[in-house]
C-alpha positions, 0 to 999 in steps of 0.5 A: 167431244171437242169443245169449241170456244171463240177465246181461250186465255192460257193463264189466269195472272195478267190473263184473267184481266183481259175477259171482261163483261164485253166479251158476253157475247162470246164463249170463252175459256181460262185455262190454269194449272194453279191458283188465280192471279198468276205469280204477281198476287200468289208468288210474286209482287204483292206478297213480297212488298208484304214481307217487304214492308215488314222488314222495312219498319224492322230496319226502320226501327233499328236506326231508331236509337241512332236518331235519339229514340228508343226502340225495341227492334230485335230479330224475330222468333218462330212465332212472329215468323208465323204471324207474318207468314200467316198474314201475308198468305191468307190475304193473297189465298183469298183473293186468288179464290175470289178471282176464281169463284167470280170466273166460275159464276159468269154464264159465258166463261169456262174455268179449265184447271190444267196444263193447256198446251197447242196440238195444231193451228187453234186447236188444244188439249188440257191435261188436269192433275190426274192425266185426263186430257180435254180437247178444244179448239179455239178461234183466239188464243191468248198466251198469257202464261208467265214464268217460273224460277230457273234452277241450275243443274249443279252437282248436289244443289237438288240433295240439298234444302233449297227453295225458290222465290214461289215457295220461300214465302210459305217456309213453316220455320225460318232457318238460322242461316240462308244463302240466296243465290244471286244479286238480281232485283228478287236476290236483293228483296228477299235478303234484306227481307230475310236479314231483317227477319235476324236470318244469317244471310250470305248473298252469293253474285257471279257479277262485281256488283248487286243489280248490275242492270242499274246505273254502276253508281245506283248499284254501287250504292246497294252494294255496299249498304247491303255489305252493311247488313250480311255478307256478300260475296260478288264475283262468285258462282255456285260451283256444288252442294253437298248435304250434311250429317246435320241436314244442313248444307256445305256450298263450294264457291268457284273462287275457292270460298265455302259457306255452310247454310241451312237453306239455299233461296235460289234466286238467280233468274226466271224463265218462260212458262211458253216452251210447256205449251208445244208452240211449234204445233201452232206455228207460234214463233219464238226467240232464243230465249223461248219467249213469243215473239209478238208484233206491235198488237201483241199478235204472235201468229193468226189468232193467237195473241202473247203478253207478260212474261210469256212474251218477249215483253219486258218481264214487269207486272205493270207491263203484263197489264197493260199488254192485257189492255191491249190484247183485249181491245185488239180482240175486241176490235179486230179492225182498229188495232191499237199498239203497245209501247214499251220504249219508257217501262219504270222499274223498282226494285223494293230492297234497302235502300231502294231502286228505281229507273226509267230509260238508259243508264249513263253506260248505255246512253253513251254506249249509244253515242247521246251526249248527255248531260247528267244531274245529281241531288243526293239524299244528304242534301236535301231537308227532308234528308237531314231528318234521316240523319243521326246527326250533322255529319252523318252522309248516309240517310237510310243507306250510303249515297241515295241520290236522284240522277237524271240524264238529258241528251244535250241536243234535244234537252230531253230525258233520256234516263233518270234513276233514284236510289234512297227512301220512297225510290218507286214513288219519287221516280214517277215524276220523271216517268211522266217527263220522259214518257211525254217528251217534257223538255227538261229546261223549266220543269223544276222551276215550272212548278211548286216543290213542297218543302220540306218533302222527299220530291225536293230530291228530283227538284234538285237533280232537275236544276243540276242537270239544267246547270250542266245545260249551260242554266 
């Protein structure tokens, strides 16, 4: 017998955030292969800020000498490892079991534990993990199924130990050598976590730079700190693998360079989970990268709605989320849609030093023909920076060149763009989230407000005067 449902969620990340107790009324069903909250709390962000932070106080620690105090700050052992691992993943375990257990006690939600994939317009099948397929049909269908790592088909790369960023988190031992694969925002969080941990790391990236998406100086600066820390190798590829006598691994680089490894963390992309879910069945259209393609309400075709990773959406947590919500009340209210809005999506990436933006990059906005004007306060001087510093000509607080960068077009006086890179990145760029989100003229805004001195949010005070100074004042 087939069941019929008024919703079905596919996913249980972003996705189990869109049924709440509005939808009493309905029958509704969440389909999920594993476990609950998708990859951000089991795979993703929240795991990997734990082990971030770990490696944070680590680094920290270590230029304690260097500022006149005595700490102890070596690489941990096995043990430690364990510690972590074991805090880290018993914290996340229970939650995604919490968030499963409470879908499981509401009388009106049915937990379907499986692959859920379209056989025709609202109608699906859930295979679970020994075959059996359930049939059910659906009047809204919500595709909310993420994404996984994307590993490359090289030659000898599946003989060798590797891991991805979904399993390197769980490792029983760490190894005495990692090669992670690519410079992307994962790559980069995960090498300083691991190096940090006293891993040899060796960082391979195909572009000239790490984070090459960044502004060119924000990924300048997080190239050459990180030189600092292990080595890194850009303008390389991965070319083969081979497995040798001692179990370790002997990679061939396209630029004529070897490394031996005793792990490969292959961090070089990730990919939609949509092309699992037989779209084409449904008439659920996508682009070339696979992803749904969804209209301003996050509507992709006649009762079947996309968001996160899924969907052609920016790839970020807080974008999943916030498509949820607008699922959800787009379901909830079928005559007043309302729409999503993804023209000014901040991002951080959590390595050392670290990175955060919202809006063009200097290249871009150019490339667009914006005659902007550009602001800089560095780190290095700023107060809150001198205490950074080991001494007076010291330029490199907590890695070389932080700086605040803000871009105005000079014919609206408007941001357009604004960067940080140096201590407390993610939270210094919100100010400059809300001015570019709400149209904030940028003349006035610093001398508009107090400044607490001496704080870290003197950095964007300063890059808000500079930039009004290349204004004309």
């Amino acid at each position: 017998m087939t069941e019929h449902y008024d919703v079905v969620v596919l996913g249980a990340g972003s996705g189990n955030t869109v049924i709440d107790d509005r939808f009493a009324h309905l029958r509704v069903a969440i389909v999920e292969r594993g476990p609950f909250g998708g990859t951000c709390v089991n795979r993703g962000c929240i795991p990997s800020k734990m082990y971030v932070h770990a490696a944070d106080l680590l680094t920290g620690a270590a230029r304690g000498p260097a500022l006149g105090v005595r700490t102890a700050a070596s690489a941990a052992d096995q043990a430690a490892w364990a510690r972590l691992r074991d805090r880290v993943t018993s914290r996340i375990d229970a939650v995604a079991r919490s968030g499963e257990d409470y879908r499981r006690g509401l009388d009106f939600v049915d937990v379907l534990r499986g692959t859920g994939r379209f056989t025709g317009p609202g109608a699906l099948e859930v295979e679970d993990a020994d075959g059996g397929i359930t049939p059910i049909t659906a009047d809204e269908v919500v595709i909310a199924t993420g994404s996984r790592p994307v590993v490359p088909d090289l030659p000898g790369l599946h003989d060798v130990p590797h891991v991805t960023s979904d399993s390197v988190m769980r490792l029983d031992e760490l190894p005495r050598r990692m090669v992670v694969i690519g410079g992307g925002y994962v790559g980069c969080e995960l090498a300083h976590v691991f190096a940090a941990l006293g891993v040899e790391v060796v960082q391979v990236e195909s572009e000239d730079v790490l984070l090459s998406a960044q502004d060119a100086d924000v990924a300048d600066v997080v190239t050459r700190a990180s030189r600092d820390r292990w080595d890194v190798r850009t303008g390389a590829r991965l070319e083969r693998a081979e497995l040798l006598d001692d179990g370790s691994a002997r990679l061939e680089l396209d630029d004529g360079s070897h490394v031996e490894t005793d792990l490969v963390l292959v961090a070089i992309g990730r990919q939609t989970n949509a092309d699992l879910l037989d779209l084409d069945r449904a008439g659920v259209p996508v682009d070339d990268d696979g992803l749904v393609v969804v209209d301003e309400h996050q509507r992709a075709a006649d009762g079947v709605w996309a968001l996160g990773d899924a969907s052609s959406s920016p790839p970020l947590k807080h974008v999943a989320n916030q498509d949820a919500r607008v699922v959800q009340h787009n379901l909830l209210h079928p005559d007043d849609l309302v729409a999503s809005d993804h023209r000014h999506v901040p991002q951080a990436v959590f390595t050392e030093p670290q990175v955060a933006a919202v809006g063009l990059t200097e290249a871009a906005a150019r490339e667009q023909g914006i005659d902007v004007a550009v602001g800089r306060k560095d780190v290095a001087d700023t107060a809150y920076g001198w205490a950074l510093q080991s001494g007076p000509d010291d330029d490199d607080p907590a890695g070389p060149g932080g700086f605040a960068k803000v871009l105005v077009d000079r014919r609206t006086g408007l941001l357009v763009g604004a960067h940080v890179v140096g201590p407390m990145a993610a939270t210094l760029i919100q100010p400059l989230v809300q001015a570019i989100s709400s149209d904030v003229p940028v003349r006035g805004l610093a001398r508009g407000q107090y400044w607490i001195h001496p704080a870290p949010t003197e950095l964007v005070e300063g890059a808000l005067l500079a930039v009004e100074e290349a204004l004309g004042g």
